[in-house]
DRENPA-3360 file (N, C-alpha, C; in nm, 2 decimals, always signed):
BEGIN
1 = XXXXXXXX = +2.33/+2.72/+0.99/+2.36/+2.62/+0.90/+2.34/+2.66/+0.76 ~ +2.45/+2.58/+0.68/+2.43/+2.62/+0.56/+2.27/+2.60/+0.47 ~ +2.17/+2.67/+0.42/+2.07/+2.61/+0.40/+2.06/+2.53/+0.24 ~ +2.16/+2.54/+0.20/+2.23/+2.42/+0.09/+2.20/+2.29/+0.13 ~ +2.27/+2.28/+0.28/+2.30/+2.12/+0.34/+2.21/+2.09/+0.43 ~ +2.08/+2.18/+0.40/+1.98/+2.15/+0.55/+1.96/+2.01/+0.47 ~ +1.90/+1.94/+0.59/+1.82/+1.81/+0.58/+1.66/+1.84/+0.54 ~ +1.62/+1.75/+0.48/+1.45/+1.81/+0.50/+1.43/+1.71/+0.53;
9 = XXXXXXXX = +1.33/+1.73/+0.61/+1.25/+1.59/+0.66/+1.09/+1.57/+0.60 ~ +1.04/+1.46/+0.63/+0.93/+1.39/+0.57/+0.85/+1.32/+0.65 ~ +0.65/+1.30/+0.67/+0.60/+1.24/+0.75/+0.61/+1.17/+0.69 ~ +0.66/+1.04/+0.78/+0.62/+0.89/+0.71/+0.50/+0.84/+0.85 ~ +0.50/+0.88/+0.93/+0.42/+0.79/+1.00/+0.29/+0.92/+1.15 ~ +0.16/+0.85/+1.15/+0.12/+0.90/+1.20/+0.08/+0.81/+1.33 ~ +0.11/+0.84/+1.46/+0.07/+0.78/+1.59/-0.02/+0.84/+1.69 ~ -0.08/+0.78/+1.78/-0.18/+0.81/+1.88/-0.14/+0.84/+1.98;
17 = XXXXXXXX = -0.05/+0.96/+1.98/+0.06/+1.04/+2.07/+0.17/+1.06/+2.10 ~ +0.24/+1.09/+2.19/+0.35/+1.10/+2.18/+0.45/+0.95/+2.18 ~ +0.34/+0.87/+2.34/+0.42/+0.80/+2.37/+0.45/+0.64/+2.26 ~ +0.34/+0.66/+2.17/+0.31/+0.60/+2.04/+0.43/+0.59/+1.93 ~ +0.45/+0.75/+1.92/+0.56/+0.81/+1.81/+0.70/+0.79/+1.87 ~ +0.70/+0.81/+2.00/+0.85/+0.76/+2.05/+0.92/+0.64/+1.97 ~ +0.81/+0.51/+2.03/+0.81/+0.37/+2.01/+0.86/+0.39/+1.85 ~ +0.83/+0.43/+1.77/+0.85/+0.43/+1.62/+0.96/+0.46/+1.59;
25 = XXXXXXXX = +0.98/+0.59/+1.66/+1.11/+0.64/+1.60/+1.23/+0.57/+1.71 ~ +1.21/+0.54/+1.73/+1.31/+0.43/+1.85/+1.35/+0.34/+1.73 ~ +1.23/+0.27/+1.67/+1.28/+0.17/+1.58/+1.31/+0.17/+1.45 ~ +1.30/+0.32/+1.44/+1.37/+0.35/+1.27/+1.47/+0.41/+1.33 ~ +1.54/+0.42/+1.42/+1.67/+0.49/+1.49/+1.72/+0.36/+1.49 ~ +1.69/+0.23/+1.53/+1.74/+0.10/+1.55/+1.76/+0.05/+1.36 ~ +1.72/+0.08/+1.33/+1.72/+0.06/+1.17/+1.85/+0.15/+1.08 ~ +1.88/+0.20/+1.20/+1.99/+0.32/+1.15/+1.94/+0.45/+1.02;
33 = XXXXXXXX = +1.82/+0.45/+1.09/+1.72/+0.57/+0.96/+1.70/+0.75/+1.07 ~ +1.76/+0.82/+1.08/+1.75/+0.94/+1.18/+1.60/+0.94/+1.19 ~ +1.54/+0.99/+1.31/+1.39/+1.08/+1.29/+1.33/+1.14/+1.40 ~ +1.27/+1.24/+1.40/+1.18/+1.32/+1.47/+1.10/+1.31/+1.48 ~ +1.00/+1.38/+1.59/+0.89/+1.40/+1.58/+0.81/+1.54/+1.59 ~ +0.69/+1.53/+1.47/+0.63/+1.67/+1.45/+0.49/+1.60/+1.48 ~ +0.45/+1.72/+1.55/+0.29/+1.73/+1.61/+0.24/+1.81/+1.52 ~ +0.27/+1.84/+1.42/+0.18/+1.92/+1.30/+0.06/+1.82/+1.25;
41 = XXXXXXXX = -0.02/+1.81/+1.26/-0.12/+1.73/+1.17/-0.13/+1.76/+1.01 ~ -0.08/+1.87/+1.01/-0.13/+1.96/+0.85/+0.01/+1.95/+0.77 ~ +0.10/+1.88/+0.83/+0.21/+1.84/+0.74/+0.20/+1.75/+0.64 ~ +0.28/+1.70/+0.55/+0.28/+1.65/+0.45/+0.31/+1.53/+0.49 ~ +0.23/+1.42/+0.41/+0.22/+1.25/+0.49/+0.25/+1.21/+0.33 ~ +0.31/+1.13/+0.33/+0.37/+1.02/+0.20/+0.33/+0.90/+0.24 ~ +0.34/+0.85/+0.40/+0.35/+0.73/+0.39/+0.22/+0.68/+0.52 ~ +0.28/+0.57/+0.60/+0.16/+0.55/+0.66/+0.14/+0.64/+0.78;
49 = XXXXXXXX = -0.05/+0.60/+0.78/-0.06/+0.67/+0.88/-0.16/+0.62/+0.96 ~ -0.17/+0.58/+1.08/-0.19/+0.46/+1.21/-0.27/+0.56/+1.32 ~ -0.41/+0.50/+1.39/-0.45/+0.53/+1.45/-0.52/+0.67/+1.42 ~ -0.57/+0.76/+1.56/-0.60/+0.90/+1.55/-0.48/+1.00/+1.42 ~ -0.58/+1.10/+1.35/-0.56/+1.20/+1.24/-0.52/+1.29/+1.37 ~ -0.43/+1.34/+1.32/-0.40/+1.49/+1.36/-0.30/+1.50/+1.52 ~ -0.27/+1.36/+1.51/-0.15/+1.36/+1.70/+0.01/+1.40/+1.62 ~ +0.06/+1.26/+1.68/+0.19/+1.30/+1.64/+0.29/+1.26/+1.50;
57 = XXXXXXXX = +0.37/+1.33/+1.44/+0.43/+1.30/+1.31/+0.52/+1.22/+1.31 ~ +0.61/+1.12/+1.30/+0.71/+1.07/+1.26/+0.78/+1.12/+1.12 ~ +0.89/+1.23/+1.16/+0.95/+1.28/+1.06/+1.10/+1.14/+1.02 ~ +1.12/+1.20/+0.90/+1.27/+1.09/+0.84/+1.35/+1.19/+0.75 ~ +1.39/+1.17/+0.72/+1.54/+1.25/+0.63/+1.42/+1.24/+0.50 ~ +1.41/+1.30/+0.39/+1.37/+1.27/+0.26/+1.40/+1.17/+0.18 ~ +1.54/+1.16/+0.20/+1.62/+1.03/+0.12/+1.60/+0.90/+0.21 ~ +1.55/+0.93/+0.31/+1.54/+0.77/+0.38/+1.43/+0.73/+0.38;
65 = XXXXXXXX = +1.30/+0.83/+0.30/+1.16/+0.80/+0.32/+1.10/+0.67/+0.25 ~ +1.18/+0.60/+0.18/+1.12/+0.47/+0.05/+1.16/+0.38/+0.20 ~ +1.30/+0.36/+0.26/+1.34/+0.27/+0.31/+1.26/+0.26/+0.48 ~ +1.23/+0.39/+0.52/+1.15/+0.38/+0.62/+0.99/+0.28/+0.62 ~ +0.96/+0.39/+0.50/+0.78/+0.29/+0.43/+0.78/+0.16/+0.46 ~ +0.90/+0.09/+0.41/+0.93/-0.02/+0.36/+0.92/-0.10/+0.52 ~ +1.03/-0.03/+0.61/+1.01/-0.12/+0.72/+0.92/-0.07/+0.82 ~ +0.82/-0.03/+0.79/+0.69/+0.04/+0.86/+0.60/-0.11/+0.84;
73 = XXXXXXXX = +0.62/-0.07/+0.66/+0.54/-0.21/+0.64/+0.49/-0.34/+0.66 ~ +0.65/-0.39/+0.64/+0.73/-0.55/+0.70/+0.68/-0.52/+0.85 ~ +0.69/-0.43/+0.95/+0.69/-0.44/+1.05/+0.51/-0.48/+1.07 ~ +0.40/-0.43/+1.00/+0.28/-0.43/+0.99/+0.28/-0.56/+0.96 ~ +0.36/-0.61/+0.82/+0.33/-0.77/+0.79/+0.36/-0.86/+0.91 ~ +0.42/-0.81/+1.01/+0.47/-0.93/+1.07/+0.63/-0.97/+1.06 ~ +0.70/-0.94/+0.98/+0.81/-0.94/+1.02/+0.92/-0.87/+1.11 ~ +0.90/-0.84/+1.19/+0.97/-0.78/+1.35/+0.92/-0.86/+1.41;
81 = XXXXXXXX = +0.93/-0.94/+1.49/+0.85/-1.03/+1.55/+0.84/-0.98/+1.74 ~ +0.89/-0.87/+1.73/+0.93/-0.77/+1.90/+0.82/-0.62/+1.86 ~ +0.81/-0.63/+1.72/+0.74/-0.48/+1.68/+0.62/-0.48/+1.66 ~ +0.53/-0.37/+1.75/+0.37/-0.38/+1.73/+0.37/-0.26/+1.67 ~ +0.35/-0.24/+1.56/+0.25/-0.11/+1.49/+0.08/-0.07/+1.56 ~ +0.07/-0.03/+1.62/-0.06/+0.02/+1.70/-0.17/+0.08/+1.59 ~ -0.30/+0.01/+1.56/-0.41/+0.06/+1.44/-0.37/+0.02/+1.31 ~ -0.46/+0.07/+1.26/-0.49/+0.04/+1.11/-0.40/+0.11/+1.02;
89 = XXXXXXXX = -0.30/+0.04/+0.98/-0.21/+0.16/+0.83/-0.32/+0.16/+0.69 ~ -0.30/+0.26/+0.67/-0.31/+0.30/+0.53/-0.24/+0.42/+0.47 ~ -0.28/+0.44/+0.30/-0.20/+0.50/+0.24/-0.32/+0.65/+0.21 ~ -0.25/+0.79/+0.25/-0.32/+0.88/+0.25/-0.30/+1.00/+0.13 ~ -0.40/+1.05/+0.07/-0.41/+1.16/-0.01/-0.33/+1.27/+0.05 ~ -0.23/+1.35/+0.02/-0.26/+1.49/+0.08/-0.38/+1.56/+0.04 ~ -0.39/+1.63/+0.17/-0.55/+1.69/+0.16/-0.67/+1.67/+0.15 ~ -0.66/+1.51/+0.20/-0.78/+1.43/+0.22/-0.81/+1.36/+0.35;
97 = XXXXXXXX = -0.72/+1.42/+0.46/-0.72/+1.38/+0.57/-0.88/+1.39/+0.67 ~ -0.87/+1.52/+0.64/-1.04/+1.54/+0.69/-1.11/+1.45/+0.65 ~ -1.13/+1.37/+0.53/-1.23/+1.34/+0.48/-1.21/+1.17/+0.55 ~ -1.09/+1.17/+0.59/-1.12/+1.00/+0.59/-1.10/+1.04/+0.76 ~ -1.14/+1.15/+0.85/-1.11/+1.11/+0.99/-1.22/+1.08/+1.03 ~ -1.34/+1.13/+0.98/-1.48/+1.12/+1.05/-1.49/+0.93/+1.06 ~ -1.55/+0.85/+1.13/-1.52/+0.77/+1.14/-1.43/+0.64/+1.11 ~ -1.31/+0.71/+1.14/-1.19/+0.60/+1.10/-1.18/+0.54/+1.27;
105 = XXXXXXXX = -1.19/+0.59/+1.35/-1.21/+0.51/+1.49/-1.27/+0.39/+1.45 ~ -1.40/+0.40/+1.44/-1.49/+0.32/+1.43/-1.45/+0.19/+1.35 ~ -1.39/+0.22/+1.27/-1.34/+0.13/+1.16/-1.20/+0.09/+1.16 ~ -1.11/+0.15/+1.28/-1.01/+0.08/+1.30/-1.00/-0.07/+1.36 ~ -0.88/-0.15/+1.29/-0.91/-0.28/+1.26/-0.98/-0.37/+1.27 ~ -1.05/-0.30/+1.18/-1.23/-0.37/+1.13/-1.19/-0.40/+1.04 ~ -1.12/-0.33/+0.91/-1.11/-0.32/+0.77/-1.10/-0.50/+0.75 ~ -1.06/-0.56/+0.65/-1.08/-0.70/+0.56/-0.93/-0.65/+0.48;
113 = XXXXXXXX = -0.88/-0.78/+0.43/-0.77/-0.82/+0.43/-0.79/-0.84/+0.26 ~ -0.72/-0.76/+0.15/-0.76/-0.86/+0.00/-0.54/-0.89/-0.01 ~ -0.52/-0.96/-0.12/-0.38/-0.95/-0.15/-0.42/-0.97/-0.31 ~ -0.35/-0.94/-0.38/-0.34/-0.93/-0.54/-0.22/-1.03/-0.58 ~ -0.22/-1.09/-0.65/-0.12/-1.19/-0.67/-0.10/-1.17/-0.84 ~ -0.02/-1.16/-0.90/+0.06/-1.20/-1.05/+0.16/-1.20/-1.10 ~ +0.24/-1.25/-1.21/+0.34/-1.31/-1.18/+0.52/-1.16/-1.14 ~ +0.47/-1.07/-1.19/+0.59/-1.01/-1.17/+0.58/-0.89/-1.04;
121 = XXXXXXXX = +0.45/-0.87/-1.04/+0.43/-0.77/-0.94/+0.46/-0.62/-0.97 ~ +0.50/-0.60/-1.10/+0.52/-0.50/-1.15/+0.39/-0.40/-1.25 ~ +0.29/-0.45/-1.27/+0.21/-0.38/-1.34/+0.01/-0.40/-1.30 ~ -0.06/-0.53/-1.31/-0.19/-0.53/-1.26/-0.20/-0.53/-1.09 ~ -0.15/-0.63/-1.06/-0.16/-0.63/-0.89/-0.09/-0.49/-0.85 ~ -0.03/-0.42/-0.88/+0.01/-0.28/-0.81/-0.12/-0.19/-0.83 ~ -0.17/-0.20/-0.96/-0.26/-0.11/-0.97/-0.42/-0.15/-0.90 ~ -0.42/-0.29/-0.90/-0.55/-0.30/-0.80/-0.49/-0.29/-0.65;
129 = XXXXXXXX = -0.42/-0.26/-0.65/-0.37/-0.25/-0.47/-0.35/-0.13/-0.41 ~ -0.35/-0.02/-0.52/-0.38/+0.13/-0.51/-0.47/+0.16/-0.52 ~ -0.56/+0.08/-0.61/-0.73/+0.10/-0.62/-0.79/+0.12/-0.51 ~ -0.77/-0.01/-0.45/-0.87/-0.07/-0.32/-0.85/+0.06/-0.21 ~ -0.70/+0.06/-0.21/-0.66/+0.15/-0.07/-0.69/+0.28/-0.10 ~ -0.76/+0.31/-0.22/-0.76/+0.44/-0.28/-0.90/+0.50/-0.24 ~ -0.99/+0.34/-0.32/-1.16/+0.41/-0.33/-1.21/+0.32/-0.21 ~ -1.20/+0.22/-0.09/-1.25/+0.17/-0.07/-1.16/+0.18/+0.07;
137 = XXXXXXXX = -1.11/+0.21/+0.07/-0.99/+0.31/+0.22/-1.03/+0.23/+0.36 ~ -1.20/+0.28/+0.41/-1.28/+0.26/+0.49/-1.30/+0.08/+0.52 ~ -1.31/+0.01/+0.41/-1.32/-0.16/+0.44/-1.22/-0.20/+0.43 ~ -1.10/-0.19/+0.36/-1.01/-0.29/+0.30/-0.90/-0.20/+0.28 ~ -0.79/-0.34/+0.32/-0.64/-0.29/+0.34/-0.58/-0.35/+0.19 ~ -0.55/-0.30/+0.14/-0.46/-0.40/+0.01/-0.34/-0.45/+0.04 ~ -0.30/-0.54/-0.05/-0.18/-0.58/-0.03/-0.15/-0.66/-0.20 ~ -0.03/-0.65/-0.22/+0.00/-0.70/-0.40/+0.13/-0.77/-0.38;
145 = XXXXXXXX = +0.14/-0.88/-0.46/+0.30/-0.94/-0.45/+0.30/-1.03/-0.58 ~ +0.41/-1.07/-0.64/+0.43/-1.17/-0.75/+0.47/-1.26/-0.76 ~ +0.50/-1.40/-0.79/+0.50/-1.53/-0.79/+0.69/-1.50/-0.84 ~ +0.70/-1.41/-0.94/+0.80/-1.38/-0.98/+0.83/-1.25/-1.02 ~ +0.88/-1.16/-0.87/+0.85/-1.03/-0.89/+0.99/-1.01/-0.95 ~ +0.91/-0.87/-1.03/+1.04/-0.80/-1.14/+1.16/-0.71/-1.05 ~ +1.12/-0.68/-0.95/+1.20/-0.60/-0.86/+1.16/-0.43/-0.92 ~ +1.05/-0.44/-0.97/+1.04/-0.28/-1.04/+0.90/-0.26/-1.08;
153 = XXXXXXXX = +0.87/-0.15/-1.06/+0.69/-0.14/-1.11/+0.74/-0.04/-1.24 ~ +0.66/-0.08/-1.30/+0.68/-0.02/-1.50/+0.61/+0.11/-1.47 ~ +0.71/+0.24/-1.53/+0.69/+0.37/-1.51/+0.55/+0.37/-1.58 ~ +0.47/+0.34/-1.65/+0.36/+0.36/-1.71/+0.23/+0.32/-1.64 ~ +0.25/+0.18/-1.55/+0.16/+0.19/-1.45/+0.15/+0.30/-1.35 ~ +0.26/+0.34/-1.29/+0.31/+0.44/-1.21/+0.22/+0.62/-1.24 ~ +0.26/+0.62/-1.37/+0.16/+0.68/-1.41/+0.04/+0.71/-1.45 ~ -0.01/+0.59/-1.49/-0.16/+0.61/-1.51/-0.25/+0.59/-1.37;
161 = XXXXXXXX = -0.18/+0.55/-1.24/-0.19/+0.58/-1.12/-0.19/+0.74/-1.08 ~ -0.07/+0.78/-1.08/-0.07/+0.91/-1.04/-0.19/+1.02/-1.07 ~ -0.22/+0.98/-1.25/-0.35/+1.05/-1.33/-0.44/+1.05/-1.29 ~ -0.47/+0.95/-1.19/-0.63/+0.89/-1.18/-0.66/+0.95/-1.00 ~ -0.55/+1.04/-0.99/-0.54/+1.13/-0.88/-0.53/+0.99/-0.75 ~ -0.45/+0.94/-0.78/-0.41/+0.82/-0.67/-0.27/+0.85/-0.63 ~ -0.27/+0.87/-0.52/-0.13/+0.87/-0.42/-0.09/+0.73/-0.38 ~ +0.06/+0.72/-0.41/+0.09/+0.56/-0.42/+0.22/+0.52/-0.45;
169 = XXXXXXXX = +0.30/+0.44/-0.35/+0.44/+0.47/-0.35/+0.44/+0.32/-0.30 ~ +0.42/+0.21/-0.39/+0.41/+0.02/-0.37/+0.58/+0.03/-0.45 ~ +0.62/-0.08/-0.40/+0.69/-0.17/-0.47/+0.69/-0.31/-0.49 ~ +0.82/-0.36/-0.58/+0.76/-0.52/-0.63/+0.83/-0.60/-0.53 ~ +0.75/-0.71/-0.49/+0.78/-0.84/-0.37/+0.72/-0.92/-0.40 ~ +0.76/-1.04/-0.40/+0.72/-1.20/-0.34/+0.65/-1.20/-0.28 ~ +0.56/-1.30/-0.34/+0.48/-1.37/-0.24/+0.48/-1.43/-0.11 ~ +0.61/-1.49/-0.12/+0.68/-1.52/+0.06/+0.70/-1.41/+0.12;
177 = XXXXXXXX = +0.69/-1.32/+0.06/+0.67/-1.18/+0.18/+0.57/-1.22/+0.29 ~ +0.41/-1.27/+0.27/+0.31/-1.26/+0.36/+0.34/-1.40/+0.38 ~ +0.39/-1.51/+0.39/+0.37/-1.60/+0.45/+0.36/-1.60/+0.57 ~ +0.24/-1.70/+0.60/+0.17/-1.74/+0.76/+0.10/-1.58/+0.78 ~ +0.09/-1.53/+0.66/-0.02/-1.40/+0.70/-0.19/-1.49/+0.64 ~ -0.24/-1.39/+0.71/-0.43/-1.47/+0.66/-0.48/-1.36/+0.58 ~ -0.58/-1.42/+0.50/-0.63/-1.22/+0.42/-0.78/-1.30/+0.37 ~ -0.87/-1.21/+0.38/-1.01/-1.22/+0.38/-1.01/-1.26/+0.21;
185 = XXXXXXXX = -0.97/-1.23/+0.12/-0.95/-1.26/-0.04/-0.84/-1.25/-0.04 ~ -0.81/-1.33/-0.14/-0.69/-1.37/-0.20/-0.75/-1.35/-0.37 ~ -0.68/-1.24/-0.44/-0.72/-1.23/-0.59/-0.63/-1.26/-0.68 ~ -0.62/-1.35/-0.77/-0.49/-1.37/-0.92/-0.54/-1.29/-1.02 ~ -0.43/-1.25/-1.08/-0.51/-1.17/-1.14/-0.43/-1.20/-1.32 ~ -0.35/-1.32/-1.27/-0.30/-1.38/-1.41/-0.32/-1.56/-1.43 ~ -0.31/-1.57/-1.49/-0.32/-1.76/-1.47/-0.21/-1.81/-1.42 ~ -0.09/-1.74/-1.47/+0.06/-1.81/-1.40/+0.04/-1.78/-1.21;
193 = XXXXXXXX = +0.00/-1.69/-1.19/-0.03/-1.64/-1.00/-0.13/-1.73/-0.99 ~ -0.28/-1.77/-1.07/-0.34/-1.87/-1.03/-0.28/-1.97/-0.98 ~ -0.22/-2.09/-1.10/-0.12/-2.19/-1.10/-0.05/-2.23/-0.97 ~ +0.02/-2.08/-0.95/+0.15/-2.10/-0.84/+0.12/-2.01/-0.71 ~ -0.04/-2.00/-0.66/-0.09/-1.96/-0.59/-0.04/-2.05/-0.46 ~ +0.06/-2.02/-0.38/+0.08/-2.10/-0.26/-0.07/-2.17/-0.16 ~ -0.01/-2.28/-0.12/-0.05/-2.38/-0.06/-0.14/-2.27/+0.10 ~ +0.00/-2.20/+0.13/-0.06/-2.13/+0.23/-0.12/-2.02/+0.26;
201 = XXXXXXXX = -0.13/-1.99/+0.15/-0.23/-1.84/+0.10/-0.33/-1.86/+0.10 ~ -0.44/-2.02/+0.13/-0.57/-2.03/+0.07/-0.67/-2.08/+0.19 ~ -0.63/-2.01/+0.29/-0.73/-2.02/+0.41/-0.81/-1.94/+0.35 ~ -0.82/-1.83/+0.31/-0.93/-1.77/+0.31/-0.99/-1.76/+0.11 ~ -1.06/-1.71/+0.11/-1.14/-1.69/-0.03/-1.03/-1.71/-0.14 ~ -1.02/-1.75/-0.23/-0.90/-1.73/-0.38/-1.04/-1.69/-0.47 ~ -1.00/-1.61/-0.60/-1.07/-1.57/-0.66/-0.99/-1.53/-0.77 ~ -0.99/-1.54/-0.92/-0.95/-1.53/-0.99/-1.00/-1.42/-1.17;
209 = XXXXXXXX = -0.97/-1.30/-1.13/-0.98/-1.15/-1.24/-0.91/-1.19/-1.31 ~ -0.88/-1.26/-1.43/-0.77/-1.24/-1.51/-0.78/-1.08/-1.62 ~ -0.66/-1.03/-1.60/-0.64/-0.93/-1.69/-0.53/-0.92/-1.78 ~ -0.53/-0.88/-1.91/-0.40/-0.90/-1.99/-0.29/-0.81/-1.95 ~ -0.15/-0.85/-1.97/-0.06/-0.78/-1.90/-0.02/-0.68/-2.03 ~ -0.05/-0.51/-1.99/+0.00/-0.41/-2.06/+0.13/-0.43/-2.11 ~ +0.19/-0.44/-2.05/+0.37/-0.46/-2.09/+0.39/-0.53/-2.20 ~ +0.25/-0.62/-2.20/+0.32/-0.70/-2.35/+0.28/-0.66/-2.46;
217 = XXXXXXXX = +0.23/-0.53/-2.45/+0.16/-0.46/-2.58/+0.28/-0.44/-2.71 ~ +0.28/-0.49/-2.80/+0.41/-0.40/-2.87/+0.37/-0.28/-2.95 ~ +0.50/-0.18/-2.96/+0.48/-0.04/-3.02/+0.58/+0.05/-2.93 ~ +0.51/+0.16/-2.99/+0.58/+0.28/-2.90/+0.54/+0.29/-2.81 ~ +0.59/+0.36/-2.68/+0.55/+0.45/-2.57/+0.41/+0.50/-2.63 ~ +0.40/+0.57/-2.70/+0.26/+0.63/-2.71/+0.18/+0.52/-2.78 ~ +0.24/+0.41/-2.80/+0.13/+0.39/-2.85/+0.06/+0.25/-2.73 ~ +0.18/+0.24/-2.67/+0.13/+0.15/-2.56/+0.06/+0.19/-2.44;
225 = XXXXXXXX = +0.08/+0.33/-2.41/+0.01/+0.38/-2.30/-0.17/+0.37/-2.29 ~ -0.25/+0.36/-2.43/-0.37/+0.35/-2.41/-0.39/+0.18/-2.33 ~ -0.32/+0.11/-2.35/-0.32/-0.01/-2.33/-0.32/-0.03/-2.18 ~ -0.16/+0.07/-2.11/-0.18/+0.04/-1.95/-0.31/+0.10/-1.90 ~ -0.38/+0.20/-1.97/-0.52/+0.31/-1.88/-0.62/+0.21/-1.89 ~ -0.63/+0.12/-2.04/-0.74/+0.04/-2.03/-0.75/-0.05/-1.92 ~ -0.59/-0.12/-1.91/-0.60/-0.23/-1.81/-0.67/-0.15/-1.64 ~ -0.58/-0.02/-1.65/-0.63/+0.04/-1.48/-0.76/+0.02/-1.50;
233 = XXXXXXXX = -0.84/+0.08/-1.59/-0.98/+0.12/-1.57/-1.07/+0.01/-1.57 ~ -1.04/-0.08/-1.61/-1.10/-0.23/-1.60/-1.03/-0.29/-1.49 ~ -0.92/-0.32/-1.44/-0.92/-0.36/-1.31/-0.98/-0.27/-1.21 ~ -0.95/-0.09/-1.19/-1.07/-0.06/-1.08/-1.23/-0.05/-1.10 ~ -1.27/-0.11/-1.23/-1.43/-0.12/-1.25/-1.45/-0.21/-1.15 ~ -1.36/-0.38/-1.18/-1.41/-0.51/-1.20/-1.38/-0.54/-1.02 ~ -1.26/-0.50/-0.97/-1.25/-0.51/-0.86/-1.31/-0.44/-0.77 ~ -1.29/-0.31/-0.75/-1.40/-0.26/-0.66/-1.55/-0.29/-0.69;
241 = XXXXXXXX = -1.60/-0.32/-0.77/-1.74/-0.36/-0.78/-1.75/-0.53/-0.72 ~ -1.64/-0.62/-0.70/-1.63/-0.72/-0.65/-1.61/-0.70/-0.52 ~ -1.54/-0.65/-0.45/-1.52/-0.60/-0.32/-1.65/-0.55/-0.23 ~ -1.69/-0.43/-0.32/-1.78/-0.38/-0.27/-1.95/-0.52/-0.24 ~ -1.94/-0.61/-0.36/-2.06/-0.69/-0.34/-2.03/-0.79/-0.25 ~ -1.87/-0.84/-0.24/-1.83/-0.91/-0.14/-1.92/-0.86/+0.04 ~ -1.85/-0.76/+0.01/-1.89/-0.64/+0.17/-2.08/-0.70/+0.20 ~ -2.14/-0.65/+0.11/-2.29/-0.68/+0.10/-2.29/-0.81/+0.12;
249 = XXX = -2.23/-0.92/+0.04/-2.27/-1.06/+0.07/-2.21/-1.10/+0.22 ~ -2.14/-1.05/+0.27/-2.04/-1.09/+0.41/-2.14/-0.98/+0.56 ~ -2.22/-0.88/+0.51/-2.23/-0.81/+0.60/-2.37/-0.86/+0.70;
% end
């Protein structure tokens, strides 16, 4: 084959064996998304990764890797209603696999449930929902959505993510995404997501961080960028330090 027109493929998903990884790629083949499977452990993971470190790979075409994530996800939320994702997803560092295998058994679906709520879903709730899944991996699953999502996360959040040596590939969604889901906190993290904080989102804890939205900074690019680092660095102060005391008060 021409190696112009090879395909490259991509781990999106990590399973607890073969007969695990079948099941998956069955249903990204049902989704009309090609995929294989690689028993490499030491390959390259973008997206989620479920159960035992180091079994089997779920490979995807590269160009299908946003659209696979996506319904990995949905399928985790609860939307497939025939589809069981097996263990705990989360989102992994390359070359931090080791570090988070030593008791991830132990802590499979143990973790606590937060969701980030504000109005566009484009800029603070992305960045506390990379935070949590970033430094706090081991308790808590994040989840982020908007009351009035932009359909787009603002390249500047995006980056002052990447900077902060955070691996992280969210996009923007509705809040009716999780409907009839439950989550241990529920956080706003604007007054408009306060406000319009659904009826059925409030079984468990609401809690309200307000942070000012970077986006509305005016100026240049350079001159706005100090503005999105401040907001990251104060939402991962203020949140993880709330999480973490939560953990202590709940434990």
């Amino acid at each position: 084959m021409n190696k112009e027109h090879k395909t490259e493929y991509v781990t999106v998903y990590k399973a607890q064996g073969k007969l695990d990884a079948e099941s998956i790629k069955g249903f990204l083949e049902a989704q009309g998304i090609p995929a294989l499977l690689d028993a490499n452990a030491l390959g390259q993971i973008y997206g989620l990764t479920v159960g035992d470190l180091g079994e089997v790979g779920v490979m995807v075409p590269e160009a299908d890797r946003d659209r696979a994530r996506e319904l990995l996800m949905a399928v985790e939320n609860g939307e497939f209603e025939n589809e069981v994702l097996l263990g705990a997803p989360l989102t992994l560092i390359p070359g931090k696999e080791d570090d988070l295998a030593e008791g991830l058994q132990a802590e499979k679906g143990q973790r606590k449930r937060v969701l980030f709520l504000c109005t566009h879903n484009s800029n603070r709730s992305q960045i506390a929902e990379a935070v949590v899944n970033h430094d706090l991996v081991r308790d808590w699953v994040a989840f982020s959505a908007g009351s009035e999502p932009s359909g787009f996360i603002h390249p500047m959040t995006l980056d002052v993510i990447a900077k902060a040596g955070i691996d992280f590939a969210g996009y923007s969604k509705s809040v009716d995404t999780f409907e009839d889901q439950e989550f241990d906190v529920v956080v706003t993290l604007c007054d408009s997501a306060r406000e319009h904080c659904p009826v059925w989102l409030k079984k468990g804890k609401i809690i309200h961080l307000g942070f000012a939205d970077p986006a509305l900074f005016e100026g240049t690019d350079e001159q706005k960028y100090p503005a999105f680092k401040e907001t990251f660095e104060a939402i991962r102060a203020t949140v993880v330090r709330y999480l973490e005391d939560y953990d202590e008060a709940t434990s």
